[in-house]
Every structure is written in structure tokens, then in C-alpha cells.
N, CA, C and O atoms as CSV, one atom per row, in Angstrom:
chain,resi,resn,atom,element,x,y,z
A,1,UNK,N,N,102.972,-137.888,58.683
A,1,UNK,CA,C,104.038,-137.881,57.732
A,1,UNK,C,C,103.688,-136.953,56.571
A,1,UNK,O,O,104.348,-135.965,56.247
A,2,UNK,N,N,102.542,-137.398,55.969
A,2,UNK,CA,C,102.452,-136.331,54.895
A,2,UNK,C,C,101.080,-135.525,55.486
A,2,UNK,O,O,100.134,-136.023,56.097
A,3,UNK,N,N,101.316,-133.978,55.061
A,3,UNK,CA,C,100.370,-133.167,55.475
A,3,UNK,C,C,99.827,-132.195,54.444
A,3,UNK,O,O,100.302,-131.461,53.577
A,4,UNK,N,N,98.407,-132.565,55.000
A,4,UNK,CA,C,97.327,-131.947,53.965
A,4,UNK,C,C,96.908,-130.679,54.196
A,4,UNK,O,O,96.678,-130.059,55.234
A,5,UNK,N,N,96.814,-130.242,52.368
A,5,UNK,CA,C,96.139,-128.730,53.017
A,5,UNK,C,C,95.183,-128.662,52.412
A,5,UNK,O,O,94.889,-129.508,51.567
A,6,UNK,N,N,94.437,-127.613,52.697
A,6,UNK,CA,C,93.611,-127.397,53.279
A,6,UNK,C,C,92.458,-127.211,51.725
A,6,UNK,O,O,92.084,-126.041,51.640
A,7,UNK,N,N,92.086,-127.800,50.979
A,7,UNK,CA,C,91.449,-127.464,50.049
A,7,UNK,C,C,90.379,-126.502,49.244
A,7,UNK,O,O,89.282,-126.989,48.972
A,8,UNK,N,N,90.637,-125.315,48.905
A,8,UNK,CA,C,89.708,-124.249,49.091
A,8,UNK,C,C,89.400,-123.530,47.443
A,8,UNK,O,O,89.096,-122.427,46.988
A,9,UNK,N,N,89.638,-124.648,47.025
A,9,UNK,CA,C,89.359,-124.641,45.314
A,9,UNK,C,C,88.080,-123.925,45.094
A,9,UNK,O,O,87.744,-122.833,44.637
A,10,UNK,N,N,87.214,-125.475,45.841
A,10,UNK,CA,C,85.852,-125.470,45.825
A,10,UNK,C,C,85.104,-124.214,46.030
A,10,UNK,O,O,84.129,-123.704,45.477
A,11,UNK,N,N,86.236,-123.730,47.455
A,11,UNK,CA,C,85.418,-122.482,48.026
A,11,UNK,C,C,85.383,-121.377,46.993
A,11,UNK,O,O,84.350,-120.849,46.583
A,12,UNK,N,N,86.614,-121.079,46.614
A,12,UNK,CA,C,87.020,-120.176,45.107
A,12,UNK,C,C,85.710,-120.607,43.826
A,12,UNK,O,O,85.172,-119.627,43.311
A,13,UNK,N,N,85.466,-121.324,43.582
A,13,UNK,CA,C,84.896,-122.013,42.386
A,13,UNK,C,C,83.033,-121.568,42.870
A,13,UNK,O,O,82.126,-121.249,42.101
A,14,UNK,N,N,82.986,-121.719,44.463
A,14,UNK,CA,C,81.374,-121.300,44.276
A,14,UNK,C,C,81.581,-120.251,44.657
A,14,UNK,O,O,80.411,-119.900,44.806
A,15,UNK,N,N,82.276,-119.237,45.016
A,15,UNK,CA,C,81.953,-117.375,45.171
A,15,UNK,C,C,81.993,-117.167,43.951
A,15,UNK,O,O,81.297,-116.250,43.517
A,16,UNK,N,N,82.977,-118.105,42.850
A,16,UNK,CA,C,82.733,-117.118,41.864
A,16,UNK,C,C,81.463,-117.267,41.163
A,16,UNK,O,O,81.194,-116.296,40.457
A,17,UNK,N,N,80.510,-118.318,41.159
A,17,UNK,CA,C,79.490,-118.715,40.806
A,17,UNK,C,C,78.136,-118.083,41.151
A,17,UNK,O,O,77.099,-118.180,40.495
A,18,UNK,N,N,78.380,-117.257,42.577
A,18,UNK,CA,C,77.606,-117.021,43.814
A,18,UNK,C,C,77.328,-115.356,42.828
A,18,UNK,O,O,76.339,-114.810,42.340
A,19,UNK,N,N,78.589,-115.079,42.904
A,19,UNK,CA,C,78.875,-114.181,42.596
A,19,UNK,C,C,78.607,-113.356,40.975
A,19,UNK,O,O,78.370,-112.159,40.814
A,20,UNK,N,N,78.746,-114.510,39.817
A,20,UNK,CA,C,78.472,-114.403,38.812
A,20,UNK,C,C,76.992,-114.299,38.607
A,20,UNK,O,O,76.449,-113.496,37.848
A,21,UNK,N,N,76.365,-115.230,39.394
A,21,UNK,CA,C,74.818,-115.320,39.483
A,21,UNK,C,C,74.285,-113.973,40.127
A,21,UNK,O,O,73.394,-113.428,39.477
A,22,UNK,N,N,74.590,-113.494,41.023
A,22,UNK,CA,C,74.136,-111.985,41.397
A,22,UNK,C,C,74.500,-111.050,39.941
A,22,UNK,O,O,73.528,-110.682,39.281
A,23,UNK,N,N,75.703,-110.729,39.523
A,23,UNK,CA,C,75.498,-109.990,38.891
A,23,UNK,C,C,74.756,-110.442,37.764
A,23,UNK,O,O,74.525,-109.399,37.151
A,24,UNK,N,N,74.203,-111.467,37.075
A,24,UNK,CA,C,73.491,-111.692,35.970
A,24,UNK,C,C,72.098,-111.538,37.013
A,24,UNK,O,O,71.330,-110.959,36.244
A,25,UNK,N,N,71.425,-111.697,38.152
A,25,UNK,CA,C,70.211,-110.969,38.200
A,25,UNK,C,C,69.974,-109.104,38.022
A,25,UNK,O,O,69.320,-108.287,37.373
A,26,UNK,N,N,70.910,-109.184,38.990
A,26,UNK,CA,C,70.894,-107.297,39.224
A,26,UNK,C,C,70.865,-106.926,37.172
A,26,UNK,O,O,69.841,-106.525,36.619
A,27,UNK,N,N,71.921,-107.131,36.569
A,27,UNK,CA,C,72.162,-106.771,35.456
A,27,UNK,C,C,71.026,-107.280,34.416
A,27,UNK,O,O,70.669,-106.547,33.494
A,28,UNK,N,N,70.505,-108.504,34.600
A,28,UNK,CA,C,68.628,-108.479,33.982
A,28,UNK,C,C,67.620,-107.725,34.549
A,28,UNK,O,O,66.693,-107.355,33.829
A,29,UNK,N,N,67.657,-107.351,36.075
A,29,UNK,CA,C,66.257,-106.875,36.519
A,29,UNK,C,C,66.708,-104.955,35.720
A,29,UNK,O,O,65.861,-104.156,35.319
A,30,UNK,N,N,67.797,-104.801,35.726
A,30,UNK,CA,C,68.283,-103.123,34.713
A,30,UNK,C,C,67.861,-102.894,33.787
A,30,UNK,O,O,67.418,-101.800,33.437
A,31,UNK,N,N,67.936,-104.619,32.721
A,31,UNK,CA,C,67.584,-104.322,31.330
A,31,UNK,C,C,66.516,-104.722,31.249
A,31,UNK,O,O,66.180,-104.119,30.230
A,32,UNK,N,N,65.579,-105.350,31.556
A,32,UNK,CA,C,64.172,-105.766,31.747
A,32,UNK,C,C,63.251,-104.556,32.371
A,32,UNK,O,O,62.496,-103.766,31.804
A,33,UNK,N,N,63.534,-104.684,33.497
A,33,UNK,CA,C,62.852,-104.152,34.460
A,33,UNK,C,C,61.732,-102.465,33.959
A,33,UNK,O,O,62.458,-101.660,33.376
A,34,UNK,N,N,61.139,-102.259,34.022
A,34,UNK,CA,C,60.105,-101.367,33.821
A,34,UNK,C,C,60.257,-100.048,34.113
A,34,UNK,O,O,60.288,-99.628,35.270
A,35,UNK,N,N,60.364,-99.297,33.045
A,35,UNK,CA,C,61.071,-97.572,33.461
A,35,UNK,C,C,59.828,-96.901,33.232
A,35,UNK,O,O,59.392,-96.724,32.095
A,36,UNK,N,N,58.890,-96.292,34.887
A,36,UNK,CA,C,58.211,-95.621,34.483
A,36,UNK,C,C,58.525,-93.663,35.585
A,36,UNK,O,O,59.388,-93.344,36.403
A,37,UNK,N,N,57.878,-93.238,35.261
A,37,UNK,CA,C,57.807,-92.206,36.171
A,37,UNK,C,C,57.054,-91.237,36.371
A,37,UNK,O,O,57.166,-90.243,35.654
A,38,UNK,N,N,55.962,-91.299,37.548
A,38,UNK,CA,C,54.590,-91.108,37.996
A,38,UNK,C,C,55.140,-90.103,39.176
A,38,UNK,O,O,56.264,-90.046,39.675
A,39,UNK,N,N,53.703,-89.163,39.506
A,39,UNK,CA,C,53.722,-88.065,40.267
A,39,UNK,C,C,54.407,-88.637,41.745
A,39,UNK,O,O,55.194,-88.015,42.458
A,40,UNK,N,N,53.868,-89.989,41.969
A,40,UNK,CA,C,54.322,-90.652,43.511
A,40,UNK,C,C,55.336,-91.623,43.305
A,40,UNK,O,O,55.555,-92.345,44.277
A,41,UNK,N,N,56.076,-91.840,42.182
A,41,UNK,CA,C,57.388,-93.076,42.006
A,41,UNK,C,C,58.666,-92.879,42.865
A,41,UNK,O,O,59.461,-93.779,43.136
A,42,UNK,N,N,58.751,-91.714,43.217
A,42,UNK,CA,C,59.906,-91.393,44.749
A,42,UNK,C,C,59.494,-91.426,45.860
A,42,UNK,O,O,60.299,-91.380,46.790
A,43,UNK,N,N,58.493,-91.491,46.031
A,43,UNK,CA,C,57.749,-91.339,47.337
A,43,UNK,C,C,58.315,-93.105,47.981
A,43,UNK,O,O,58.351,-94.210,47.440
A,44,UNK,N,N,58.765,-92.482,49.688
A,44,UNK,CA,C,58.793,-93.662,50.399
A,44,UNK,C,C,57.743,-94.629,50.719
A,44,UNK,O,O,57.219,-94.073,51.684
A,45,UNK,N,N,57.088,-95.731,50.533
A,45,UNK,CA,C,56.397,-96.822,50.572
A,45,UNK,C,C,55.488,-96.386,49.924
A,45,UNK,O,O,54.430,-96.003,50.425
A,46,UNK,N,N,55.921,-96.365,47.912
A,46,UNK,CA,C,54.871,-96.396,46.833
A,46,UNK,C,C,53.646,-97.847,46.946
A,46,UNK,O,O,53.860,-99.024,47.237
A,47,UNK,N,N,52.391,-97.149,46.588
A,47,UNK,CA,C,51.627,-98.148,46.586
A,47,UNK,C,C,50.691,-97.896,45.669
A,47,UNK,O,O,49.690,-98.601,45.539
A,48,UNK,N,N,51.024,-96.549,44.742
A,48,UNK,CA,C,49.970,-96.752,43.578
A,48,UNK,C,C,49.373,-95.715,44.288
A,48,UNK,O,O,49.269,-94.852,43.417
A,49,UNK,N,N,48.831,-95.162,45.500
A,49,UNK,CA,C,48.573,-94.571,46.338
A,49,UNK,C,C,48.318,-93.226,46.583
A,49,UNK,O,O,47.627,-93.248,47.601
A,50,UNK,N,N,48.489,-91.938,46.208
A,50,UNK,CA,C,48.743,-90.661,46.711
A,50,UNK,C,C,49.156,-90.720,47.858
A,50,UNK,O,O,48.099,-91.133,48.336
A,51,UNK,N,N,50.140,-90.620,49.128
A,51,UNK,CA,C,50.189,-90.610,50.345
A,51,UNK,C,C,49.088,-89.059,50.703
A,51,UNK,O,O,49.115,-87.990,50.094
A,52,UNK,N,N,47.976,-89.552,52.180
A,52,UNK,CA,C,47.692,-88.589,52.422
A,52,UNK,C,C,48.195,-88.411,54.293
A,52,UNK,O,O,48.401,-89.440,54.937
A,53,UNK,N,N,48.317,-87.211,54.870
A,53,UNK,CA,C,48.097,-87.353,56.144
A,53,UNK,C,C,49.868,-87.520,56.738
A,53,UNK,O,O,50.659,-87.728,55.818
A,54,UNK,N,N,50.307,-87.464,57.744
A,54,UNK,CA,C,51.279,-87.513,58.669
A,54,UNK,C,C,51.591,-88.857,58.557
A,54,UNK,O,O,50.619,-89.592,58.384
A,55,UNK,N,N,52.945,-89.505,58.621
A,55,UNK,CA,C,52.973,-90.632,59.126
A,55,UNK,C,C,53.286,-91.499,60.766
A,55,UNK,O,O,53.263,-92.646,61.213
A,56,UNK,N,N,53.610,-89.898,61.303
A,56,UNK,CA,C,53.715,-90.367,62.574
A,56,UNK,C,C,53.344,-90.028,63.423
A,56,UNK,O,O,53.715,-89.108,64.152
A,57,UNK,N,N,52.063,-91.113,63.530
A,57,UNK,CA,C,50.833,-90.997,64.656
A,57,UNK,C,C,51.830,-90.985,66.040
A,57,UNK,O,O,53.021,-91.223,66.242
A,58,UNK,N,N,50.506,-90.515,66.997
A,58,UNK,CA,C,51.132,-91.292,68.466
A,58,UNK,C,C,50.153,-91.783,68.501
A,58,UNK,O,O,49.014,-91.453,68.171
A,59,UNK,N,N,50.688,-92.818,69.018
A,59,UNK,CA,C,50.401,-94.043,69.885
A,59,UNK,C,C,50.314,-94.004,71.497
A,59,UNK,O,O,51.258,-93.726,72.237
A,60,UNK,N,N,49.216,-94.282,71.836
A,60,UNK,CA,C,49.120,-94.144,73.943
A,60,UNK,C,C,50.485,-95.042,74.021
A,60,UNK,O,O,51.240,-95.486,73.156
A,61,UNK,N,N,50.462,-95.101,75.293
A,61,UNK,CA,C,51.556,-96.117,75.908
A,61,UNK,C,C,50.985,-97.396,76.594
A,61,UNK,O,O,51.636,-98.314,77.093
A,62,UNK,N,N,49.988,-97.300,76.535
A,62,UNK,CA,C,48.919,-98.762,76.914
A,62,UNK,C,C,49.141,-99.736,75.441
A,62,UNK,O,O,49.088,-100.963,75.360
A,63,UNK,N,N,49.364,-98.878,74.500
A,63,UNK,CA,C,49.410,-100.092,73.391
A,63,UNK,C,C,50.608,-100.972,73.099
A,63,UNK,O,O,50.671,-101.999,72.422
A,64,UNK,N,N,51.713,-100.203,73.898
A,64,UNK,CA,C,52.960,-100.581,73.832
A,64,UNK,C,C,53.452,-101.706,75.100
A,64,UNK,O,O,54.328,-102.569,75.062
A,65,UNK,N,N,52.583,-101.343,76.133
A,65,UNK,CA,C,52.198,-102.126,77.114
A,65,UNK,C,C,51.296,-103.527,76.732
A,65,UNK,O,O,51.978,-104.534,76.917
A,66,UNK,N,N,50.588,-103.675,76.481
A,66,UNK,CA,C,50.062,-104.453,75.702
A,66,UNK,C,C,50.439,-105.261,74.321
A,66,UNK,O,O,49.797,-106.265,74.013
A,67,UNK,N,N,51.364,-104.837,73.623
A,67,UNK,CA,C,52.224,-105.116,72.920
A,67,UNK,C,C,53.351,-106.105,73.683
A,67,UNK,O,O,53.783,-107.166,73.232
A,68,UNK,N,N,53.623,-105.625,74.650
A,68,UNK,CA,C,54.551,-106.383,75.796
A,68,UNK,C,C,54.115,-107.757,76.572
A,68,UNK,O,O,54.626,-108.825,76.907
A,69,UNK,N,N,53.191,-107.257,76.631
A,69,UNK,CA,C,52.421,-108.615,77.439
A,69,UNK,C,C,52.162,-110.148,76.210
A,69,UNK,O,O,52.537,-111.320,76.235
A,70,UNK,N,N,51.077,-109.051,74.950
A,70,UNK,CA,C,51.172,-110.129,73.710
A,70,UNK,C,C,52.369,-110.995,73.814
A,70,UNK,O,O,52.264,-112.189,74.092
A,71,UNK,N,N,53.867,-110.232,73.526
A,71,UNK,CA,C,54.796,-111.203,73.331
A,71,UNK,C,C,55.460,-112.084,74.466
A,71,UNK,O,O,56.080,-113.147,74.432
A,72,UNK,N,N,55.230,-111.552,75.095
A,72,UNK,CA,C,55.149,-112.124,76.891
A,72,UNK,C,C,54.589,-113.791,76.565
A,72,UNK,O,O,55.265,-114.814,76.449
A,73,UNK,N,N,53.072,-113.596,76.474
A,73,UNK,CA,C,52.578,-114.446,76.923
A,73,UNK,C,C,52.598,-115.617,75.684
A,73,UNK,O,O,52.306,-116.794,75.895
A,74,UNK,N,N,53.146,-114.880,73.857
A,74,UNK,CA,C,53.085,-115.111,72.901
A,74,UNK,C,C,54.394,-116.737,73.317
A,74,UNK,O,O,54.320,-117.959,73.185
A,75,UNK,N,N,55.387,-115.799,73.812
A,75,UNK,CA,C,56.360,-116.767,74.460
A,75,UNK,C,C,56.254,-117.613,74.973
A,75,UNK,O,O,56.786,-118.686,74.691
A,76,UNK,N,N,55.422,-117.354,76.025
A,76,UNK,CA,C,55.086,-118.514,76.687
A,76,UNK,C,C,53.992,-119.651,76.388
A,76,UNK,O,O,53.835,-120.622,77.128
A,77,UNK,N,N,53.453,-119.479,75.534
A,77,UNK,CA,C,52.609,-120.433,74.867
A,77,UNK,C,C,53.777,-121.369,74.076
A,77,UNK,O,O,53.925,-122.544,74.410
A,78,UNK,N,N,54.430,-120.887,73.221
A,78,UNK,CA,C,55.628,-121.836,72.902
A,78,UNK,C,C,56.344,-122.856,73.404
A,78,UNK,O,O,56.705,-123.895,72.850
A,79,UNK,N,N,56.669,-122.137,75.454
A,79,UNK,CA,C,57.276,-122.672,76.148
A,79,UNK,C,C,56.497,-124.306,76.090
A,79,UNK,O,O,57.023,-125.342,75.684
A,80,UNK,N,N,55.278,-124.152,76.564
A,80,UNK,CA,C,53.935,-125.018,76.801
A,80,UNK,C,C,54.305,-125.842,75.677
A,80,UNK,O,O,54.668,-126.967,76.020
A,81,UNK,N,N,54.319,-125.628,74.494
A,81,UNK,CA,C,54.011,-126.725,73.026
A,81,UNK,C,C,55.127,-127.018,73.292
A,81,UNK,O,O,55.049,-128.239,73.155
A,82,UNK,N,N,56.276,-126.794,73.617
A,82,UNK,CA,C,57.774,-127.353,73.694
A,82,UNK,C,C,57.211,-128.018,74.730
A,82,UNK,O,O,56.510,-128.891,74.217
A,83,UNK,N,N,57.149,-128.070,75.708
A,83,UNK,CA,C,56.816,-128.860,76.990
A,83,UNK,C,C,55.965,-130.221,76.334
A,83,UNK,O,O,56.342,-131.383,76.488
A,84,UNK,N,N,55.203,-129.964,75.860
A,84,UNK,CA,C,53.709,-130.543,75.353
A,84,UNK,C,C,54.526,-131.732,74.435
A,84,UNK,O,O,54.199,-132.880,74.737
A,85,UNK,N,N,55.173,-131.650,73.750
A,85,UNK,CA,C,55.837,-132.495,72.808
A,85,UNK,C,C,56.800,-133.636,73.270
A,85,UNK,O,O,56.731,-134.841,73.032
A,86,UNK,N,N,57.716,-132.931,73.996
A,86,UNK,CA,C,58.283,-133.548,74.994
A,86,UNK,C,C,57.940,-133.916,76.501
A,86,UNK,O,O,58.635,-134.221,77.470
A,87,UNK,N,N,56.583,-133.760,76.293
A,87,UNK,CA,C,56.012,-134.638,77.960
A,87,UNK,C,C,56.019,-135.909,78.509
A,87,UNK,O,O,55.336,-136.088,79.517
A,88,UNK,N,N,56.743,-136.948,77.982
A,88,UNK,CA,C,57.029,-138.140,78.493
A,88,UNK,C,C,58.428,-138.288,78.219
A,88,UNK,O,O,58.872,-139.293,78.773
A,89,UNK,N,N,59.070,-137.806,77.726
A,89,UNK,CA,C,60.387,-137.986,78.812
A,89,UNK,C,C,60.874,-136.482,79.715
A,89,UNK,O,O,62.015,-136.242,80.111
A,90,UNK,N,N,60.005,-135.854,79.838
A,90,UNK,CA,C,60.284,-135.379,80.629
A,90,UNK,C,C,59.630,-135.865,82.220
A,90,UNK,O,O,60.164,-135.193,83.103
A,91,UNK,N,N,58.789,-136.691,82.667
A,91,UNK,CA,C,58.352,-137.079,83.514
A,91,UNK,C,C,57.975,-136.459,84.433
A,91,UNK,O,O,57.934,-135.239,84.276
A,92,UNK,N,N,57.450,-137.160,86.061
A,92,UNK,CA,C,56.938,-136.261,86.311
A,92,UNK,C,C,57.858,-134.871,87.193
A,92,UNK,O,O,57.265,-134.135,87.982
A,93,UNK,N,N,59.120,-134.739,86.927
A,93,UNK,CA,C,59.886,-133.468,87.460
A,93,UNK,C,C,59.433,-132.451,86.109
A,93,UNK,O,O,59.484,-131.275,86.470
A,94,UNK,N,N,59.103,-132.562,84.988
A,94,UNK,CA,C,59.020,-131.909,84.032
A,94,UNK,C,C,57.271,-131.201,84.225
A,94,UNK,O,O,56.942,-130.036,84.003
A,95,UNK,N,N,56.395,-132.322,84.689
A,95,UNK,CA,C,55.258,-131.832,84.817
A,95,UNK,C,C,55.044,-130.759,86.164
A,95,UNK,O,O,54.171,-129.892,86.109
A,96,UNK,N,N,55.559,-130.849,86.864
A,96,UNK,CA,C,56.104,-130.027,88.563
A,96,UNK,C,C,56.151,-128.821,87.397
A,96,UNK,O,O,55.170,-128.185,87.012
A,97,UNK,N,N,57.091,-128.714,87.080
A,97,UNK,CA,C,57.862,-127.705,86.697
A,97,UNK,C,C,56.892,-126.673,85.088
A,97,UNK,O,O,57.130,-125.529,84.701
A,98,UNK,N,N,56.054,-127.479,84.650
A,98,UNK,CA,C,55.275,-126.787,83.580
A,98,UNK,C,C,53.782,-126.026,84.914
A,98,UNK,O,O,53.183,-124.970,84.713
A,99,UNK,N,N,53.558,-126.957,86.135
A,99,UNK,CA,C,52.499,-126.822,86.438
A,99,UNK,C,C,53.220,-125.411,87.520
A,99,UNK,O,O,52.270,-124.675,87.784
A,100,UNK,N,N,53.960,-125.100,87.890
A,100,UNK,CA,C,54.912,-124.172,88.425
A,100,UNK,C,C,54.315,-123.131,87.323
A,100,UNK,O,O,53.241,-122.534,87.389
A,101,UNK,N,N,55.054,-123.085,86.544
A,101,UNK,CA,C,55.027,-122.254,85.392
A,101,UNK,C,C,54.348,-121.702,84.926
A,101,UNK,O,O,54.492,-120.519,84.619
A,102,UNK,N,N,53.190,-122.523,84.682
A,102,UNK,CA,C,51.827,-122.001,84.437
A,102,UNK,C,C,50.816,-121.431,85.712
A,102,UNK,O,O,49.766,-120.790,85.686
A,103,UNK,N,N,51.579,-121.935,86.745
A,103,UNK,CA,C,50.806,-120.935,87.818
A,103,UNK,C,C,51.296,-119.503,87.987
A,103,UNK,O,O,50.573,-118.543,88.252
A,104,UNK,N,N,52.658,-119.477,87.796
A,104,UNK,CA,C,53.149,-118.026,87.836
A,104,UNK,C,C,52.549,-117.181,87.195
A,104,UNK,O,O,52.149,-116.162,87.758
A,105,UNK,N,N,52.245,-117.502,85.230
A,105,UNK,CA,C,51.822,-116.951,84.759
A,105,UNK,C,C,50.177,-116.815,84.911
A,105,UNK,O,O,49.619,-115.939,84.251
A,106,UNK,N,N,49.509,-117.554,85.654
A,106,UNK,CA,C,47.957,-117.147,85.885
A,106,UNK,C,C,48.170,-115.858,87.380
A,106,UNK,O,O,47.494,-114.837,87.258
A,107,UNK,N,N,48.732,-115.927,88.184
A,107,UNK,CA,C,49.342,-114.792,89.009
A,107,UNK,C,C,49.232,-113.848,88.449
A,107,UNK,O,O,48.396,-112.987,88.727
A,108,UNK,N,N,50.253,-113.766,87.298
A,108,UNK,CA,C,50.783,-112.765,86.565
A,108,UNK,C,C,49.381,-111.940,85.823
A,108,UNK,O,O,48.988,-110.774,85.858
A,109,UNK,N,N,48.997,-112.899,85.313
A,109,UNK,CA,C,47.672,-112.549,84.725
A,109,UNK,C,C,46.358,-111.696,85.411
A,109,UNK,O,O,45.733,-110.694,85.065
A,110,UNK,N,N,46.267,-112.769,86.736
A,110,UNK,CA,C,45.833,-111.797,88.154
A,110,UNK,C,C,46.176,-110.653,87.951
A,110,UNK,O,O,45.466,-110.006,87.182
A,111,UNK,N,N,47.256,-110.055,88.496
A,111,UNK,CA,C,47.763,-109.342,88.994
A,111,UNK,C,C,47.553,-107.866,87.661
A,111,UNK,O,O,47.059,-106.740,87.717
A,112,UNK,N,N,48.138,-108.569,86.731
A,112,UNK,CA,C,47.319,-107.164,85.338
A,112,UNK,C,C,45.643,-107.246,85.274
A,112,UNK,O,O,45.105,-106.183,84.965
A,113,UNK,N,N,45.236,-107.770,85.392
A,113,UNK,CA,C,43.658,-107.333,85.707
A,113,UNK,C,C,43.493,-106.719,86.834
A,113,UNK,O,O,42.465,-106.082,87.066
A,114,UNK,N,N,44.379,-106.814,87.597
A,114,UNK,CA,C,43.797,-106.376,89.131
A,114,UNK,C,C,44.130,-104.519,88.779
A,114,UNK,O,O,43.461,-103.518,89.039
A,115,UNK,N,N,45.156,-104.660,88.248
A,115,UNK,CA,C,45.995,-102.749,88.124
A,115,UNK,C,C,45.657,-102.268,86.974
A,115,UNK,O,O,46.016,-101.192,86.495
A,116,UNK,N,N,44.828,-103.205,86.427
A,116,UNK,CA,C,44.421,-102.749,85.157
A,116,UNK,C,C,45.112,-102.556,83.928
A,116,UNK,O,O,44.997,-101.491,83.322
A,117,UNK,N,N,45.947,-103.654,83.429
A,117,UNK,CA,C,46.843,-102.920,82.895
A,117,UNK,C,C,46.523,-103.434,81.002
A,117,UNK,O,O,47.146,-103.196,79.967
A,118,UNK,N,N,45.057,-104.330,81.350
A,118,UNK,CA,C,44.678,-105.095,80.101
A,118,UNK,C,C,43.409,-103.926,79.767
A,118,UNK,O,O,42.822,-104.228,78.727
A,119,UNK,N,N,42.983,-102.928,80.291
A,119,UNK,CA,C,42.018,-101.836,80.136
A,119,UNK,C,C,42.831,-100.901,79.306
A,119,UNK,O,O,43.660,-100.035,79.587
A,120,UNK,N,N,42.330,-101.354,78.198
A,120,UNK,CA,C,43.557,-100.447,76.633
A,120,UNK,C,C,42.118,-99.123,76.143
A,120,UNK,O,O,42.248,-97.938,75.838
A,121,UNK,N,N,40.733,-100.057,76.261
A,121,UNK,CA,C,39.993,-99.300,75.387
A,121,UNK,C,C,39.102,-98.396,76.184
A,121,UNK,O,O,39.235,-98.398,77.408
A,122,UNK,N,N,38.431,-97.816,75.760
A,122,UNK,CA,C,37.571,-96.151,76.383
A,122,UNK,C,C,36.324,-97.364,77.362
A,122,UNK,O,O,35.833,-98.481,77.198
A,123,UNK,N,N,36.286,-96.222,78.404
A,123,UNK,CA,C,35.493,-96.776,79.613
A,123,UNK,C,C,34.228,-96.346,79.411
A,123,UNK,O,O,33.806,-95.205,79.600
A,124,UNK,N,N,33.350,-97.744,78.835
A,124,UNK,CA,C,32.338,-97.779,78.629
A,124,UNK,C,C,31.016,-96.887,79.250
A,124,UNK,O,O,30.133,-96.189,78.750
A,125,UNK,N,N,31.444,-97.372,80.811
A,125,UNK,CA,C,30.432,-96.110,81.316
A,125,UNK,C,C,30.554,-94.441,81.262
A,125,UNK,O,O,29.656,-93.599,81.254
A,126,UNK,N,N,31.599,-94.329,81.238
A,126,UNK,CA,C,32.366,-93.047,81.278
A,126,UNK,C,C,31.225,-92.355,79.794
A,126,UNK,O,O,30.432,-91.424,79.928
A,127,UNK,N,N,31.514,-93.252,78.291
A,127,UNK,CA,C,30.788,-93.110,77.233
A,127,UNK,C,C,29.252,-92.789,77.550
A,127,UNK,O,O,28.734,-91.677,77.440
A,128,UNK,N,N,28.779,-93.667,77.859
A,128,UNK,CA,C,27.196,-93.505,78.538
A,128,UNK,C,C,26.901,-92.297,79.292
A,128,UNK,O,O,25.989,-91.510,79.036
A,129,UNK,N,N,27.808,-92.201,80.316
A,129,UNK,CA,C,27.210,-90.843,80.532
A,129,UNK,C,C,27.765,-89.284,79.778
A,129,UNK,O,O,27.379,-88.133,79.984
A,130,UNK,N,N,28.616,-89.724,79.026
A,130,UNK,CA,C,28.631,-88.184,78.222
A,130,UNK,C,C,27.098,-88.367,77.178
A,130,UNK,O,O,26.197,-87.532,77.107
A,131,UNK,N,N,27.148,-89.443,76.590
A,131,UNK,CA,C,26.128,-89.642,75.795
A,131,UNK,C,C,24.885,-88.872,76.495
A,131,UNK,O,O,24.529,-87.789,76.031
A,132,UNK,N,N,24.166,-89.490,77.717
A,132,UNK,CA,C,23.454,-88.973,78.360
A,132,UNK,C,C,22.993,-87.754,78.528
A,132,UNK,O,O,21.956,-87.097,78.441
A,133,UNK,N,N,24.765,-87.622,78.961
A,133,UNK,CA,C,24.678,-85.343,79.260
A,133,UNK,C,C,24.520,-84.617,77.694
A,133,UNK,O,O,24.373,-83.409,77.877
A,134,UNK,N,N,24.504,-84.879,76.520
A,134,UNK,CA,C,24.223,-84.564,75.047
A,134,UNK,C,C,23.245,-84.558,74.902
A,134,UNK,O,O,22.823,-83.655,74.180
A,135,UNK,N,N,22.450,-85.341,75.360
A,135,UNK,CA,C,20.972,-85.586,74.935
A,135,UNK,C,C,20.070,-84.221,75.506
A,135,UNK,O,O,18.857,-84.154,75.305
């Protein structure tokens, strides 16, 4: 019979609040804020610093590979503590299913040691014998 609308006072009443409050920071950190200007104060990622050198190294592609796996497996450790928390009601179809899981990923694990794909750093012997041939 009677119909309500929709009340949006409130909503009006905190943007403008939201809103008033931004501009009273921005408009203190202007008049406060510290005016200096140094040989490096434009420079992209000031740190007090001189920048020296290039900023854009390369990087092998083993690190990016490895980078992949980190979050890979970073993930799946999560999966586990989620599992881990909830291990009694999940019962035992839940334990099947973590012990599944965790076998895939020891496979998985296999399987990058086997192709090598966790060999990021310089081959030790390889070192030894240049060392060797110097001497």
C-alpha cells in the first residue's frame, strides 16, 4: 500500500564528507609539505641517491622460470593450510584427495629435477675446471 523510497540522504551526506576530508588532506600536505629542490628531486624513484648505471638489466629466463614454480608451489602450500584447518570435516574423502594432491606435486617436483629446470646457478664443475686451466 504505501511505498518506500529509497533513502540516499545518508549516501549524499558521506561523499560529501568523504569528499571534504580528501580535499582538506591534499590541501594541508600543499601548505605544509616541504619545498625543496636538489640535483636528483625529479628523478624517477628518488632516494637521496645519485642514480648510477642502466635500469634495465636482463634477466636469464631461468629466473623467470623459477619465479613460476616459487608461486606454483607458493600456492600450493596454502592449498595444504586450507586443507590442514579444515581436516576433520573434511574426512576421510578430503584426506584421499590432499594425499592425491600432494603426490602430483612430488611428481611434479621429480620431474623439474629430472630436466633440470631448478639448476638456475653456474655449474660448479664447469667453475673448477676453468679455475684449473688459469692456474
Amino acid at each position: 500500500m504505501f511505498e518506500q523510497t529509497p533513502v540516499i540522504w545518508p549516501f549524499i551526506v558521506f561523499a560529501a564528507i568523504v569528499i571534504a576530508l580528501i580535499g582538506i588532506m591534499i590541501g594541508l600536505s600543499f601548505v605544509l609539505g616541504e619545498r625543496h629542490k636538489e640535483k636528483t628531486t625529479d628523478e624517477p624513484y628518488e632516494s637521496g641517491i645519485p642514480p648510477t648505471g642502466d635500469a634495465r638489466l636482463r634477466f636469464s629466463s631461468s629466473f623467470y622460470l623459477i619465479a613460476m614454480f616459487f608461486v606454483i608451489f607458493d600456492l600450493d602450500a596454502a592449498f595444504i593450510m586450507l586443507w590442514a584447518v579444515s581436516f576433520r570435516e573434511l574426512g576421510l574423502p578430503g584426506y584421499v584427495g590432499i594425499v592425491i594432491f600432494i603426490g602430483i606435486l612430488m611428481i611434479l617436483l621429480v620431474y623439474e629435477l629430472s630436466i633440470g629446470a631448478l639448476d638456475f646457478g653456474p655449474n660448479g664443475k664447469r667453475i673448477l675446471k676453468y679455475k684449473n686451466r688459469m692456474k
